[in-house]
Steps between C-alpha positions, in 0.01 A plus 500: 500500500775756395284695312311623809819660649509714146343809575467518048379154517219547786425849287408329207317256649292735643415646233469185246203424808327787444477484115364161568269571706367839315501223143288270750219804593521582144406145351258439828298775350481482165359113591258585757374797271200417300570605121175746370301408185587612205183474345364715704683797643268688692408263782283183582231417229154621558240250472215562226653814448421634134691845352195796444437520144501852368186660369424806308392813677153528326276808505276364708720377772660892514212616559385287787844554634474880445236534728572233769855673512341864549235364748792371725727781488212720586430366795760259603780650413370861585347423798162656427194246582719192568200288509434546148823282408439216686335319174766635288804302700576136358492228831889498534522876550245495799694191659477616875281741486176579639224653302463737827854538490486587136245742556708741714759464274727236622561333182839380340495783257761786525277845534579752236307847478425447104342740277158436329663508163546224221451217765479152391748592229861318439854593340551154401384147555777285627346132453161415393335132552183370430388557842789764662621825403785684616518890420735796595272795614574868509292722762543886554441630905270724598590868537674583860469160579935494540518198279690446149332333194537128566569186273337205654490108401188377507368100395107387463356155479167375317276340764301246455198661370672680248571852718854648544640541836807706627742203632770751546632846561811672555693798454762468284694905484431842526553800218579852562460756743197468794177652388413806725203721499407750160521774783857385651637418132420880363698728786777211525539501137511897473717500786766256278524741194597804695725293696698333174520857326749626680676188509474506062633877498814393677572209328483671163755755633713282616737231281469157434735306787762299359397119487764310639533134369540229811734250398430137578607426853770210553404403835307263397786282453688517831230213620518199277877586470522477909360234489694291265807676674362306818437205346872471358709663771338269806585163366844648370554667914356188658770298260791718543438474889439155508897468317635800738416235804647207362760666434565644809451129677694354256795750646420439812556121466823536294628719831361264751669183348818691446484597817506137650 
């Protein structure tokens, strides 16, 4: 057992053990992992699951749509005579809730102060099935209400007997400035031209500033080069110190057996 008294044998030892045993972890889990399907990427299989055919928007169905979809954002969404809506929302959209609860307006449907303008209309239809539609809706806010025009995401489902039915709702982004009151909007506006004039007189006077070009920054390369500069320089330090102290005990043997 000579190697054990060698501090470079017992070193490499050690570390021939832990590559083993890091190979070992390595194979353990690629065996015990369980391989996906390739036919089917997305997850488990759904039983008697059949893709939605799509159908054409007809007339007809716009129409019906039209007016559910102005109905609902009347009330619903605007939060004027709640109770109106209730026939309006498809089953999965009043999951949880009450029809008392409905009625004072606790309903899964984010509030929004719209205008009574072109309701029930769409920008665009994102998908339309045989018996879903999905449409992008644009609605303006009413005047001092604080609010900005809103884009909302909205999705209705044919019922059984042949009636459309909001099955969801949701706002998707906001456009421009809030809306504030025709009173407000005059003095504030007023108040911005006399403000700016100025402001245009002096910058006509004065000259264009210079524009400066930035030049692309080279900082940006101190990281991965630090970190390749770590990744070479440890293993060379570790090694050179590793040599530097067999070395040195080498030396100290010579001297100790010329000593005796």
């Amino acid at each position: 057992m000579r190697i054990l008294h060698s501090y470079r044998w017992r070193r490499r030892l050690i570390f021939t053990a832990i590559l083993a045993a890091v190979a070992g972890l390595i194979a353990l889990g690629v065996h015990l992992s369980t391989p996906g399907n390739p036919g089917n990427a997305n997850g488990p299989e759904v039983p008697d699951y059949s893709q939605p055919k799509p159908a054409r928007f007809t007339p007809a169905k716009q129409r019906a749509v039209r007016r559910v979809l102005a109905e609902f954002i009347r009330t619903a969404v605007a939060r004027q005579h709640v109770a109106r809506s209730w026939p309006l929302a498809a089953p999965s959209l009043k999951a949880g809730v009450t029809r008392k609860e409905w009625n004072r307006g606790d309903l899964p449907v984010v509030p929004y102060p719209a205008l009574d303008k072109g309701l029930g209309k769409w920008d665009f239809v994102q998908y339309s099935y045989t018996d879903t539609i999905g449409l992008e809706v644009f609605l303006f806010p009413k005047p001092g209400s604080g609010y900005s025009a809103l884009t909302a995401d909205v999705e209705l489902v044919k019922s059984h007997n042949g009636r459309w039915l909001v099955d969801y709702w949701m706002p998707k982004k906001f456009h421009g400035p809030p809306a504030v009151a025709a009173k407000a909007a005059k003095p504030r506006k007023a108040a911005g031209k006399r403000r700016h004039q100025p402001n245009k007189a002096k910058a006509a006077s004065e000259p264009m500033p210079a524009v400066k070009t930035s030049r692309p920054s080279r900082a940006y390369w101190a990281v991965p080069v630090g970190i390749l500069s770590l990744i070479v320089l440890v293993p060379i330090a570790l090694g050179i110190g590793a040599w530097y102290r067999n070395r040195k005990a080498e030396r100290d043997y010579a001297r100790w057996r010329g000593g005796t």
